[in-house]
ZALO-778576 format. One record per residue: residue in one letter; x, y, z of N, C-alpha, C, O in turn. Coordinates in nm, 4 decimals, always signed. Layout:
! residues N
A_X_Y_Z_X_Y_Z_X_Y_Z_X_Y_Z $
...
END
This chain:
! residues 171
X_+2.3241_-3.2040_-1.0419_+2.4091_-3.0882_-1.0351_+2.4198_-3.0202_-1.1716_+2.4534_-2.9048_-1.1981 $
X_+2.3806_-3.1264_-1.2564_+2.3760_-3.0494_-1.4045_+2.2785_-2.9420_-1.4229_+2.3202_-2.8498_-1.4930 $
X_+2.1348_-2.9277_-1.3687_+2.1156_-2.8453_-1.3706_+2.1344_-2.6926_-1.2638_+2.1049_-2.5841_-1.3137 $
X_+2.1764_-2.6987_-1.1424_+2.2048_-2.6007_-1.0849_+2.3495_-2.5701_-1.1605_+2.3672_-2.4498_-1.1799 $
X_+2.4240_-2.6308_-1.1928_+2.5529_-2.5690_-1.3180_+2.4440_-2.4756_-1.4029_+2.4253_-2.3541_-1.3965 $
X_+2.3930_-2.5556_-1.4673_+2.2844_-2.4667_-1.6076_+2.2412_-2.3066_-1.5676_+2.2682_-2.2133_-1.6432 $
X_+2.1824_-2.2915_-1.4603_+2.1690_-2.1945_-1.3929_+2.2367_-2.0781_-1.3718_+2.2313_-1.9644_-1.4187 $
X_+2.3120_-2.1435_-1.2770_+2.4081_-2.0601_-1.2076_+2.4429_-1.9990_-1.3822_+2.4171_-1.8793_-1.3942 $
X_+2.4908_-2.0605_-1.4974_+2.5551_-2.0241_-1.5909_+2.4852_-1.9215_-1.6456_+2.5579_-1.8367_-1.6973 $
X_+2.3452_-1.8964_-1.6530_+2.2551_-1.8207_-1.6795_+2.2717_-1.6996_-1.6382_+2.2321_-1.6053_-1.7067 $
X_+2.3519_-1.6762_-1.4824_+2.3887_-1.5286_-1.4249_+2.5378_-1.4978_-1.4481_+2.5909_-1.3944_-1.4077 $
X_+2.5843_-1.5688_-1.4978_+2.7394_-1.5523_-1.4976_+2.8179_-1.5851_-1.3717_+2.9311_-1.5386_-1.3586 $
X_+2.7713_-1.6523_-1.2910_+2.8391_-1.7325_-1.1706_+2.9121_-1.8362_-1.2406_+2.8411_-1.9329_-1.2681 $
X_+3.0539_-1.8464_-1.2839_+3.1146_-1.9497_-1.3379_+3.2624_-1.9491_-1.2719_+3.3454_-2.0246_-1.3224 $
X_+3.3098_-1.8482_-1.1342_+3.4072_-1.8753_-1.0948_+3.4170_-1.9192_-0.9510_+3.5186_-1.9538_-0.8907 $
X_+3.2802_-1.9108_-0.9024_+3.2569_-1.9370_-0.7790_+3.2439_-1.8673_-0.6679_+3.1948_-1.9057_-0.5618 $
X_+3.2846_-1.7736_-0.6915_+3.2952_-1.6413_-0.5621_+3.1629_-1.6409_-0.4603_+3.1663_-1.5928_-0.3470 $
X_+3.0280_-1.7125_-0.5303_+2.9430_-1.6675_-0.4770_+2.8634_-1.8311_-0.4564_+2.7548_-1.8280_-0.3985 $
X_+2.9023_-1.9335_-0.4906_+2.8464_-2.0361_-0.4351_+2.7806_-2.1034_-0.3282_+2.6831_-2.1784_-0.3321 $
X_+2.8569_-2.0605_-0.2217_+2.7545_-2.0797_-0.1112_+2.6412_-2.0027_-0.1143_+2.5424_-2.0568_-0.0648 $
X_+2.6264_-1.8910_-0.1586_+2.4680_-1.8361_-0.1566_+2.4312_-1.9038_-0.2513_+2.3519_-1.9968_-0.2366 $
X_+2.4839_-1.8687_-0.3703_+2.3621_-1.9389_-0.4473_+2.3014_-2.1109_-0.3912_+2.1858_-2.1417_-0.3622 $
X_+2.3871_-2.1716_-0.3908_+2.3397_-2.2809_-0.3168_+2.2350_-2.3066_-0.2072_+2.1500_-2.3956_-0.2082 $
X_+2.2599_-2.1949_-0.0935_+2.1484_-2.1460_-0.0249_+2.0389_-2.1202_-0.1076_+1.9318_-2.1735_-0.0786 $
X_+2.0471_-2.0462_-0.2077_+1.9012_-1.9748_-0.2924_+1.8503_-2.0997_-0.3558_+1.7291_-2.1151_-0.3715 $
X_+1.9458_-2.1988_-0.3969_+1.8695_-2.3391_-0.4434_+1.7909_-2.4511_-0.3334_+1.6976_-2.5300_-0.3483 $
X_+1.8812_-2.4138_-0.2138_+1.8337_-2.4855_-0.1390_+1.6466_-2.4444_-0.0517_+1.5613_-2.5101_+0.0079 $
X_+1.6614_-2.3274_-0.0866_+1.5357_-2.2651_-0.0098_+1.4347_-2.2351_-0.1125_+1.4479_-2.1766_-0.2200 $
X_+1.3245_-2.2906_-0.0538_+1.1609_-2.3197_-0.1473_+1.1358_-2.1414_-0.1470_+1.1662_-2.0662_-0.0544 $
X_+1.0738_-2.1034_-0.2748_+1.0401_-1.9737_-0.2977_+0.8457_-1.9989_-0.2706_+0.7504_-2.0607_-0.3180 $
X_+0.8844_-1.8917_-0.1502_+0.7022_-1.9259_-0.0792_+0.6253_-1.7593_-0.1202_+0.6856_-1.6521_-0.1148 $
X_+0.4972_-1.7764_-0.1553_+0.4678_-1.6277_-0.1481_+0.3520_-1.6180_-0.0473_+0.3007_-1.7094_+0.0173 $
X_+0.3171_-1.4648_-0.0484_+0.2312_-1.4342_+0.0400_+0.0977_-1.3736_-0.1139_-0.0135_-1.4210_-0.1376 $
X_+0.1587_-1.2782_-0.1748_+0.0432_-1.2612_-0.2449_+0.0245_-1.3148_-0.3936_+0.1057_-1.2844_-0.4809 $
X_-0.1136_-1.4165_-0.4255_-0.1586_-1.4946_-0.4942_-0.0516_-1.5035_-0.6679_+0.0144_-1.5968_-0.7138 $
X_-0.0791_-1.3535_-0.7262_+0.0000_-1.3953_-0.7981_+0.1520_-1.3888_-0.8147_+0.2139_-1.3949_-0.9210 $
X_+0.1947_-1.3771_-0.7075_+0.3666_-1.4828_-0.7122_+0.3790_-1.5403_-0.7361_+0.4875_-1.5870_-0.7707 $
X_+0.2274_-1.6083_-0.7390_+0.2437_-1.7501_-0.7773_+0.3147_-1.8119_-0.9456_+0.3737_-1.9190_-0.9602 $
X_+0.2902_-1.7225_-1.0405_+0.3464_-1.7343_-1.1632_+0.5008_-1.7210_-1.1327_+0.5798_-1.7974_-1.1882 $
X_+0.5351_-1.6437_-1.0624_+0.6510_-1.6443_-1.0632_+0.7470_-1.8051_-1.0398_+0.8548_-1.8451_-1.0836 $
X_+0.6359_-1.8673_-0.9432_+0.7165_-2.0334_-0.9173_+0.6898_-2.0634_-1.0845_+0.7724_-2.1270_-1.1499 $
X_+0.5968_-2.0235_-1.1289_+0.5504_-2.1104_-1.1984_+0.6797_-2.1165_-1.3216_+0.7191_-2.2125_-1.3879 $
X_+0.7262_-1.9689_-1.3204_+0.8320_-1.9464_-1.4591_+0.9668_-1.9971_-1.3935_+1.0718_-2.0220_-1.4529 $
X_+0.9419_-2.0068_-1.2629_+1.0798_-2.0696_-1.2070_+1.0766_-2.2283_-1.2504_+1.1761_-2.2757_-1.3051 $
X_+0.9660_-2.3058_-1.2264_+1.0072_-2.4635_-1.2740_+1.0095_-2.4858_-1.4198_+1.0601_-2.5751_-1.4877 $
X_+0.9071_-2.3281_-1.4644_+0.9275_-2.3937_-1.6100_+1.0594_-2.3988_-1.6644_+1.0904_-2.4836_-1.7480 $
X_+1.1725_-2.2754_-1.6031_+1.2791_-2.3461_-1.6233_+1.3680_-2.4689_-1.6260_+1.4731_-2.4891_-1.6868 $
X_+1.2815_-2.5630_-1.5247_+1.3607_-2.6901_-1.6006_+1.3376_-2.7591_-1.6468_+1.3926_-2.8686_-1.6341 $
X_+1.2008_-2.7243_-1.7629_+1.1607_-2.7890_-1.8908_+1.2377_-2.7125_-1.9745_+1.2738_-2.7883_-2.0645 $
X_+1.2913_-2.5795_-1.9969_+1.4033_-2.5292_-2.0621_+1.4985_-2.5801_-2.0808_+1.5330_-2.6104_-2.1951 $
X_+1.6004_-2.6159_-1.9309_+1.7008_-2.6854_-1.9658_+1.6874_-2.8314_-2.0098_+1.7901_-2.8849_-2.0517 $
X_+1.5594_-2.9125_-2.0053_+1.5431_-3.0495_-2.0640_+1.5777_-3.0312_-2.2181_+1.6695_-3.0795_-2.2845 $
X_+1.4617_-2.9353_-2.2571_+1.4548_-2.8986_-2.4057_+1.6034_-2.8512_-2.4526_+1.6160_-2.8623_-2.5746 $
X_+1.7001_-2.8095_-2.3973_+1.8077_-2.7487_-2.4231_+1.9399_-2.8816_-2.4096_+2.0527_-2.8748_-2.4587 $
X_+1.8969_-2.9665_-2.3495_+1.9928_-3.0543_-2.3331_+1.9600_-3.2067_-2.3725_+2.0286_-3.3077_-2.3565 $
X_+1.7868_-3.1843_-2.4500_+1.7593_-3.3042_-2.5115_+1.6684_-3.4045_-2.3959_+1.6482_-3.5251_-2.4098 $
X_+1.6424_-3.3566_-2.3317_+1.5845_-3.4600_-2.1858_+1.4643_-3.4621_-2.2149_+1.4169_-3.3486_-2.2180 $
X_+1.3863_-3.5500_-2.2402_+1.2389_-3.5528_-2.2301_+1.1613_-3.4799_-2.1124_+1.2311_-3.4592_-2.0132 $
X_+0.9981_-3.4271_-2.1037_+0.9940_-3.3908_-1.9831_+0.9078_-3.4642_-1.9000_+0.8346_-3.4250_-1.8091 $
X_+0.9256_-3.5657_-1.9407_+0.8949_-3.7231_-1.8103_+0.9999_-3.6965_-1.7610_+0.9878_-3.6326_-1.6565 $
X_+1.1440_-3.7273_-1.8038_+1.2338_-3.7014_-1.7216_+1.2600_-3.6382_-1.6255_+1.2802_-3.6679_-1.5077 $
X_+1.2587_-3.4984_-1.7107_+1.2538_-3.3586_-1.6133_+1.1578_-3.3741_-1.4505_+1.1951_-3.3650_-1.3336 $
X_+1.0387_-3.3978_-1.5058_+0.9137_-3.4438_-1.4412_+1.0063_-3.5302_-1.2778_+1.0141_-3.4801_-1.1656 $
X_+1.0460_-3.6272_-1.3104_+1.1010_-3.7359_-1.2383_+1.1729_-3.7152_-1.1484_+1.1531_-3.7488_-1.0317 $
X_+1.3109_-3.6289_-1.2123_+1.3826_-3.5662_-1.1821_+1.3985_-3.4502_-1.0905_+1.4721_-3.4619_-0.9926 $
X_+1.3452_-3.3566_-1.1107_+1.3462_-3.2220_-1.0736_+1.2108_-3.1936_-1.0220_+1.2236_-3.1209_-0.9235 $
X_+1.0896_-3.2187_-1.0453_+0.9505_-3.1677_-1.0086_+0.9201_-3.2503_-0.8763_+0.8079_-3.2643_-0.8276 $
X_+1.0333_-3.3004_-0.8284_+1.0281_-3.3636_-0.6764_+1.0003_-3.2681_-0.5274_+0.9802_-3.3022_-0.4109 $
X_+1.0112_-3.1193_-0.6030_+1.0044_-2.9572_-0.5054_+0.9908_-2.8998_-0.5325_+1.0381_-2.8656_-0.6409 $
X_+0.8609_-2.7825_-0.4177_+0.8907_-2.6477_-0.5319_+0.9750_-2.5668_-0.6159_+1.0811_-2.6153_-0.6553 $
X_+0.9470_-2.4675_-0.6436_+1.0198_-2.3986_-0.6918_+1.1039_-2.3058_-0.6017_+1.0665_-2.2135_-0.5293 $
X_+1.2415_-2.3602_-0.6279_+1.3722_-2.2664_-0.5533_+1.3629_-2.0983_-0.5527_+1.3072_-2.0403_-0.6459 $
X_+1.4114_-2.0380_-0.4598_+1.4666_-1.8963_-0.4884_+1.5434_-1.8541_-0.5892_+1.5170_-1.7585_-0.6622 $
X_+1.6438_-1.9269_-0.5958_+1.7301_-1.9102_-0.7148_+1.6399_-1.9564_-0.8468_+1.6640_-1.8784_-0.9390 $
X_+1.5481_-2.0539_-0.8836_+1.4813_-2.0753_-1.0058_+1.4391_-1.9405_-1.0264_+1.4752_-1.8704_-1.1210 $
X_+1.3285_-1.8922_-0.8957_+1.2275_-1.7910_-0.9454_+1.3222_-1.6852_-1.0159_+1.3303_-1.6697_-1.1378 $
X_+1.4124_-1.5949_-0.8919_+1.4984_-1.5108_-0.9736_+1.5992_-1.5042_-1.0696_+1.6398_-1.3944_-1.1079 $
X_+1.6591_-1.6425_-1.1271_+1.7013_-1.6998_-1.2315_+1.5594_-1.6438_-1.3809_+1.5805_-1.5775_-1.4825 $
X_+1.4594_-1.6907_-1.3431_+1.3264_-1.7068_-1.4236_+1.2944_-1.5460_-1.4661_+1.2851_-1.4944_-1.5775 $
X_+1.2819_-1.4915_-1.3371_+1.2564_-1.3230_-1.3568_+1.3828_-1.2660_-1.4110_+1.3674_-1.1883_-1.5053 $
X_+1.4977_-1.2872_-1.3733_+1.5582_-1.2212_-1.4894_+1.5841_-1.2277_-1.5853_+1.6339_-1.1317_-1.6441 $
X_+1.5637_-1.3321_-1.6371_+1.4911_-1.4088_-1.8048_+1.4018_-1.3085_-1.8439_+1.4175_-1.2564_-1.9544 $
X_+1.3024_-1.2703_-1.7642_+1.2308_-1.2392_-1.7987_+1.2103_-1.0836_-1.8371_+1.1452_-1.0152_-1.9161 $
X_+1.2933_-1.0707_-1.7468_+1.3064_-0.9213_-1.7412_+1.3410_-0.8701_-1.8634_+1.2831_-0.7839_-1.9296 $
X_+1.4658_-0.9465_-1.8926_+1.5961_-0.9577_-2.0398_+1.5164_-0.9610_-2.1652_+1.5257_-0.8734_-2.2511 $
X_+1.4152_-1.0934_-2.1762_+1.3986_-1.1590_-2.2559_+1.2492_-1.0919_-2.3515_+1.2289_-1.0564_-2.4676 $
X_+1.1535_-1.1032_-2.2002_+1.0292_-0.9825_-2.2877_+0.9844_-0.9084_-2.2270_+0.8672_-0.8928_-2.1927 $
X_+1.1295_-0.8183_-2.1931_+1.0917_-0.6201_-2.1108_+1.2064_-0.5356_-2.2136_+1.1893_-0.4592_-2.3086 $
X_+1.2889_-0.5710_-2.1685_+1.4047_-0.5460_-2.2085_+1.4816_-0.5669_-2.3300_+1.5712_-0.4845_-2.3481 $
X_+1.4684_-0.6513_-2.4112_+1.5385_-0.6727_-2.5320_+1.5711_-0.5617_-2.5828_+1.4986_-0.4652_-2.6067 $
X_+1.7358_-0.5811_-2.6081_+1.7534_-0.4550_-2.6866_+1.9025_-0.4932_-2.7659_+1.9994_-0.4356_-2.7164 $
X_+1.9268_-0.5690_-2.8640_+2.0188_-0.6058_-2.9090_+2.1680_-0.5362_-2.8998_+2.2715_-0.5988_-2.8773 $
X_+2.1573_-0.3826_-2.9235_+2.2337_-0.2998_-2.8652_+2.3050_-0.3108_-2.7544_+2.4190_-0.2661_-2.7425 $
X_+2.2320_-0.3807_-2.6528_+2.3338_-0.3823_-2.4832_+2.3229_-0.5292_-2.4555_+2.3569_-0.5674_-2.3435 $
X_+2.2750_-0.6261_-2.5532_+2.3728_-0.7641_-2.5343_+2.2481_-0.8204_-2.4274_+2.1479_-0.7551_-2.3982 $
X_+2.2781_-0.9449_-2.3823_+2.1899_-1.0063_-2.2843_+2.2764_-0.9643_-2.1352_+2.3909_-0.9760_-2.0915 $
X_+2.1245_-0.9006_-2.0831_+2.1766_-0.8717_-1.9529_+2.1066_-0.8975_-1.8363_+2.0758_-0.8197_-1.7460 $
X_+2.0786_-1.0523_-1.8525_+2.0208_-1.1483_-1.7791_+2.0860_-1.1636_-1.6439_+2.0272_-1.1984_-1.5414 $
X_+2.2011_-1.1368_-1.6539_+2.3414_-1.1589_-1.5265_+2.3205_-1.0539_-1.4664_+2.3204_-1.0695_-1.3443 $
X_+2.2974_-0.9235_-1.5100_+2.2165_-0.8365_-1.4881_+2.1452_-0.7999_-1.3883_+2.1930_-0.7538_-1.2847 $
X_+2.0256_-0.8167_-1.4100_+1.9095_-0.8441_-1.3654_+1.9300_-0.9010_-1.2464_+1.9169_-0.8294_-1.1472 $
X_+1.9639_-1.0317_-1.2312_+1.9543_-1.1058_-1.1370_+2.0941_-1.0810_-0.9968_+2.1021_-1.1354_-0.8867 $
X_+2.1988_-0.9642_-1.0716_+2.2916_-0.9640_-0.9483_+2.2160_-0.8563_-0.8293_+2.2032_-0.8673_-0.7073 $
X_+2.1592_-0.7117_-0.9609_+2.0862_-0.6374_-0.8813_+2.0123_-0.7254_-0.8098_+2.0442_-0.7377_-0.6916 $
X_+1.8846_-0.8162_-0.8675_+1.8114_-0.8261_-0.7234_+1.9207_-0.8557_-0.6031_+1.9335_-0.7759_-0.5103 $
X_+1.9953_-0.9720_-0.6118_+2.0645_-0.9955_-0.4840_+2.1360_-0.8742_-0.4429_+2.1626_-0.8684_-0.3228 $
X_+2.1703_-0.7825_-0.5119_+2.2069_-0.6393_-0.4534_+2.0996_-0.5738_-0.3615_+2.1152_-0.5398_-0.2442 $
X_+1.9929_-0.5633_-0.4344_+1.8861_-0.4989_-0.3258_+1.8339_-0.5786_-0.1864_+1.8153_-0.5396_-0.0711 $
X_+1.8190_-0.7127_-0.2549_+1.7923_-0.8158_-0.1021_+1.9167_-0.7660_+0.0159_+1.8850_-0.7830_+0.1336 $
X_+2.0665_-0.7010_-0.0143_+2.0796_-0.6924_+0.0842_+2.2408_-0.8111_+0.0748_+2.3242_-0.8084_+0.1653 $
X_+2.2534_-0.8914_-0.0315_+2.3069_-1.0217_-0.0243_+2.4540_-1.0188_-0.1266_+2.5238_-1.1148_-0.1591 $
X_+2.4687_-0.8880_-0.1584_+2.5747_-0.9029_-0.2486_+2.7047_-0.8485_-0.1539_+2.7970_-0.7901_-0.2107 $
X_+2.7077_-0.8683_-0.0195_+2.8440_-0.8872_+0.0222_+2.8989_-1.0390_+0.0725_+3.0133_-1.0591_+0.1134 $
X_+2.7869_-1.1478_+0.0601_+2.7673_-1.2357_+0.0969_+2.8821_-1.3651_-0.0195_+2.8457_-1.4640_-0.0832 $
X_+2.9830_-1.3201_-0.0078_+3.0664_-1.4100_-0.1173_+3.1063_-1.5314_-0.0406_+3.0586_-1.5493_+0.0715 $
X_+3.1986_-1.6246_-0.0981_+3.2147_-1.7624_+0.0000_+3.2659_-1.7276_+0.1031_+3.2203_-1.7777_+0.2059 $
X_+3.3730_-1.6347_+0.1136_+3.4593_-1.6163_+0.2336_+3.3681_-1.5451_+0.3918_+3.3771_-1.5581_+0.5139 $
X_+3.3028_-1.4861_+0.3154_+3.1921_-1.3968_+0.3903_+3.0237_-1.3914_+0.4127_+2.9465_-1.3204_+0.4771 $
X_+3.0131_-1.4988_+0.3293_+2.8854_-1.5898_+0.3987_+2.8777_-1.6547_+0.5148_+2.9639_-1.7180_+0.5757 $
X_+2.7416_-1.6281_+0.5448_+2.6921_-1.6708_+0.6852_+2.5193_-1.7128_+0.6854_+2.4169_-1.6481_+0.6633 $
X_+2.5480_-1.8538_+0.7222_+2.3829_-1.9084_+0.7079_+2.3301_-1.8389_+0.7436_+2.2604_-1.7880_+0.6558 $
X_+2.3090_-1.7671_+0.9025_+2.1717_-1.6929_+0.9904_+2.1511_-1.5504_+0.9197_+2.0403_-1.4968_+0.9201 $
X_+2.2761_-1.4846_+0.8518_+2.2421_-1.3593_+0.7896_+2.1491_-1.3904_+0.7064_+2.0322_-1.3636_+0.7338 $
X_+2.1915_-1.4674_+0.5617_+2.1356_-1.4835_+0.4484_+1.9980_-1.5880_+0.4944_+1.9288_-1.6120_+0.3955 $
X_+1.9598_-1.6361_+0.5887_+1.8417_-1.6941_+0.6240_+1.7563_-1.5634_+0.7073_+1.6333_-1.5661_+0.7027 $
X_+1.8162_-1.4662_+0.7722_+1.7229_-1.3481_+0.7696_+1.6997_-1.2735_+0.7193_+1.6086_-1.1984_+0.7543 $
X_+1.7972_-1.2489_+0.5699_+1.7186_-1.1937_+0.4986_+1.6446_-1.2068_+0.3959_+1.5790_-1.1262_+0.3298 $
X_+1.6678_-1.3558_+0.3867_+1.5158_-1.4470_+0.2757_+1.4034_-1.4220_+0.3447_+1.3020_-1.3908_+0.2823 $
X_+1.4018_-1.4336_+0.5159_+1.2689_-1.4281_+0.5302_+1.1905_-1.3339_+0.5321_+1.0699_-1.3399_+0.5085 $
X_+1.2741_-1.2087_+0.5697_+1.2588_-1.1021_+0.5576_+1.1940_-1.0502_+0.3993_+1.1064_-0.9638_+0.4019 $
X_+1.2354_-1.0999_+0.2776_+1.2035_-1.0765_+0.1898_+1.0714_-1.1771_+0.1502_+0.9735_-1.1451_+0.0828 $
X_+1.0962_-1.2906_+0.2049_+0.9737_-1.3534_+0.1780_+0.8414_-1.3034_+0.2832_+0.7369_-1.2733_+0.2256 $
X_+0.8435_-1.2979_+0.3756_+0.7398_-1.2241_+0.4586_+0.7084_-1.1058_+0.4502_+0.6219_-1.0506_+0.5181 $
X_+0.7722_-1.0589_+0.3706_+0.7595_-0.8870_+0.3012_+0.7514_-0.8192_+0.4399_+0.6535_-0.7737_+0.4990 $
X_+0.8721_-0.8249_+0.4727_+0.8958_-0.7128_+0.5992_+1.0325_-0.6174_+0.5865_+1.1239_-0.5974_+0.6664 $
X_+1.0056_-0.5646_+0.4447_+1.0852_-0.5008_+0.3929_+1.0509_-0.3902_+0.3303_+0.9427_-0.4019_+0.2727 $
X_+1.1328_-0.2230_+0.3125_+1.0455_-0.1321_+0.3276_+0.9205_-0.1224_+0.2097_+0.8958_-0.1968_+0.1148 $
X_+0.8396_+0.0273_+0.2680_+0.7572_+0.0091_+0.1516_+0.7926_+0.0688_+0.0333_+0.7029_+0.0825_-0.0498 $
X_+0.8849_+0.1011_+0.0111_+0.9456_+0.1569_-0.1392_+1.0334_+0.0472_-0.2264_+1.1075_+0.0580_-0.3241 $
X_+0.9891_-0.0653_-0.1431_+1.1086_-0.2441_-0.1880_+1.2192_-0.2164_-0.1677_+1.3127_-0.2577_-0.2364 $
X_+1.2297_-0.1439_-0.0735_+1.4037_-0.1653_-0.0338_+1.3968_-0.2736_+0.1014_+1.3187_-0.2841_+0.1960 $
X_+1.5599_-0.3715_+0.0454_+1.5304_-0.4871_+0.1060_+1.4605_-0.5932_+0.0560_+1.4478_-0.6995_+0.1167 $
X_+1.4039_-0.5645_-0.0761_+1.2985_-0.6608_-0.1553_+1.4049_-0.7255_-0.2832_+1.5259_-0.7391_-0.2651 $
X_+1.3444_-0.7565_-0.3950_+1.3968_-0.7914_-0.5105_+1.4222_-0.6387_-0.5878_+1.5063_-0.6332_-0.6774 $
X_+1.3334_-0.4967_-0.5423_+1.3269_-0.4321_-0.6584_+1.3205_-0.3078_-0.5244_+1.2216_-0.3003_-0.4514 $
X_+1.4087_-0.2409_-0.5127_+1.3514_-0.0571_-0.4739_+1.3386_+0.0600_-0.5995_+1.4178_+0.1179_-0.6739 $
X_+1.1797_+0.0589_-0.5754_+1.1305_+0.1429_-0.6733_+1.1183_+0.2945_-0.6364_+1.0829_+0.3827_-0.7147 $
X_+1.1417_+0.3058_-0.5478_+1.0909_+0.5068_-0.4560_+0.9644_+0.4806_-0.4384_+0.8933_+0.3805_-0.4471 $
X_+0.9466_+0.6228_-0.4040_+0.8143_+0.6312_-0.3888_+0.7281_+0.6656_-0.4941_+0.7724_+0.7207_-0.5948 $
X_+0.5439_+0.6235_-0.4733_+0.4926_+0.7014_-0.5978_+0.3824_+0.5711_-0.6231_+0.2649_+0.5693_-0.6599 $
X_+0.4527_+0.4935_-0.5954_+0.4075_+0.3522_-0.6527_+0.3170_+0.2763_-0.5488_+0.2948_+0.1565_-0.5663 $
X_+0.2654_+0.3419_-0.4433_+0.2380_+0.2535_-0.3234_+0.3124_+0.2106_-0.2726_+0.4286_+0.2353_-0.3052 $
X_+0.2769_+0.1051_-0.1431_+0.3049_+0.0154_-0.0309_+0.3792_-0.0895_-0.1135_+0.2960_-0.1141_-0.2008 $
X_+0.4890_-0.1684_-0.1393_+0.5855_-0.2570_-0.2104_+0.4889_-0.3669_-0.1321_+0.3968_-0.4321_-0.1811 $
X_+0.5178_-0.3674_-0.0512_+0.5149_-0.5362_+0.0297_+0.3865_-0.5743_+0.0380_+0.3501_-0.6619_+0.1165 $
X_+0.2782_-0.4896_-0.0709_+0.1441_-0.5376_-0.1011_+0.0838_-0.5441_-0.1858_-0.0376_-0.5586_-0.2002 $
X_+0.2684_-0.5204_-0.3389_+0.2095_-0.5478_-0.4558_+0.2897_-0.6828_-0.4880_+0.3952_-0.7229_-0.4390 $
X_+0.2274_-0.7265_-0.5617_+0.2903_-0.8713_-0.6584_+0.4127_-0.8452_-0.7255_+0.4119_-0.7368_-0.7839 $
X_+0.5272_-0.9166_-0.7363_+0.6836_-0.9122_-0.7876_+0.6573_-0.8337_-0.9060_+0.7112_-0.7250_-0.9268 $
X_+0.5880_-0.8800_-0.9707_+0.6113_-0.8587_-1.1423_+0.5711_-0.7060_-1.1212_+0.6664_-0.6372_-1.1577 $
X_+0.4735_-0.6334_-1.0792_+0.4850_-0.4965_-1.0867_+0.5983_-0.4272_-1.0480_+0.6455_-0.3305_-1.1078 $
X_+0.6406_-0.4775_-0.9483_+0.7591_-0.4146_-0.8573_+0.8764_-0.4114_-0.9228_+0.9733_-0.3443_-0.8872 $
X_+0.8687_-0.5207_-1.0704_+1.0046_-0.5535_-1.1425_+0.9638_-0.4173_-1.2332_+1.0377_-0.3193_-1.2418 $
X_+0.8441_-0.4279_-1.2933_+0.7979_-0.3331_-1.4044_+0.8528_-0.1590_-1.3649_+0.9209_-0.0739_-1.4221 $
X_+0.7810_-0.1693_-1.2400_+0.8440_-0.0009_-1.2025_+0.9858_+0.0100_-1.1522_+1.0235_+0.1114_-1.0936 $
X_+1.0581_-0.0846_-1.1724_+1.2294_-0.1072_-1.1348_+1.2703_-0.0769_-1.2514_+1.3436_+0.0214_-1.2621 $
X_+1.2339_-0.1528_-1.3679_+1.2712_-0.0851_-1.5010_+1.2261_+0.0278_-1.5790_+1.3008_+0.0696_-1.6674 $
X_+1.0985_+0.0908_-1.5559_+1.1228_+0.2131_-1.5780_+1.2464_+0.2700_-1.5653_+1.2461_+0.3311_-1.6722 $
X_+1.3228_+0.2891_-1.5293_+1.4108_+0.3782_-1.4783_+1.4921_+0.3800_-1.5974_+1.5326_+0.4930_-1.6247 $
X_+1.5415_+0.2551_-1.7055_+1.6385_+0.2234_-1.8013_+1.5318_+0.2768_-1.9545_+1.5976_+0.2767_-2.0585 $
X_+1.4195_+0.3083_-1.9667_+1.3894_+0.3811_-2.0461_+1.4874_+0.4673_-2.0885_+1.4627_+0.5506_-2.1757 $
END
């Protein structure tokens, strides 16, 4: 639990309002359809050689520990908005806005009315799949990122572009 604490702390989830989803987002394997998503698991587990390195854990440990499953929903978009923050975005001026990042996506998935009182497994399980089967529009609305139009078909490009033309916009 120490590391889904670590996490969650990463978005600014520290009063709980939103625990049962996130918990859901830990509980559900982040699957893709096109090839390179695949980095995206990949920056999701490397997060918990982060928190090893951050809390002193060897990564045999980590290894032992945690590399028992893929990579979570919540890792990946935990990971991407690291990423987003960390080398898109830096801008000392507006502070880390990693918490950021990661509420919008669950804003666009569709999931930010979804607090404890008002969560519901079958919603928030149709609209993971929905987002994971990319049956969501083609401008990524309903996705991690609605970009407009201009950009192509969403649900037949790879995350990381879809994040790239999401931030355009904060230029």
């Amino acid at each position: 639990m120490l590391y889904y604490d670590w996490l969650c702390a990463h978005i600014g989830e520290k009063t709980g309002g939103y625990s049962k989803l996130l918990e859901y987002l830990y509980a559900r394997d982040f699957t893709y359809i096109i090839p390179l998503d695949g980095n995206r698991a990949a920056d999701g587990i490397d997060l918990r050689y982060n928190f090893g390195r951050e809390k002193g854990i060897a990564d045999y440990i980590i290894a032992s520990y945690l590399d028992h499953r893929p990579c979570s929903i919540l890792e990946m978009m935990v990971a991407l908005a690291t990423r987003c923050e960390v080398h898109i975005m830096d801008n000392p001026e507006y502070g880390n806005r990693t918490s950021q990042w990661f509420w919008e996506m669950v804003q666009n998935l569709g999931l930010s009315k979804m607090t404890d009182g008002r969560f519901r497994h079958g919603d928030a399980e149709r609209i993971i799949n929905r987002f994971l089967d990319r049956e969501y529009g083609p401008d990524g609305s309903g996705g991690l990122f609605t970009v407009g139009s201009g950009h192509g078909d969403m649900r037949s490009v790879e995350i990381w572009y879809q994040m790239e033309w999401y931030l355009d916009r904060f230029d």
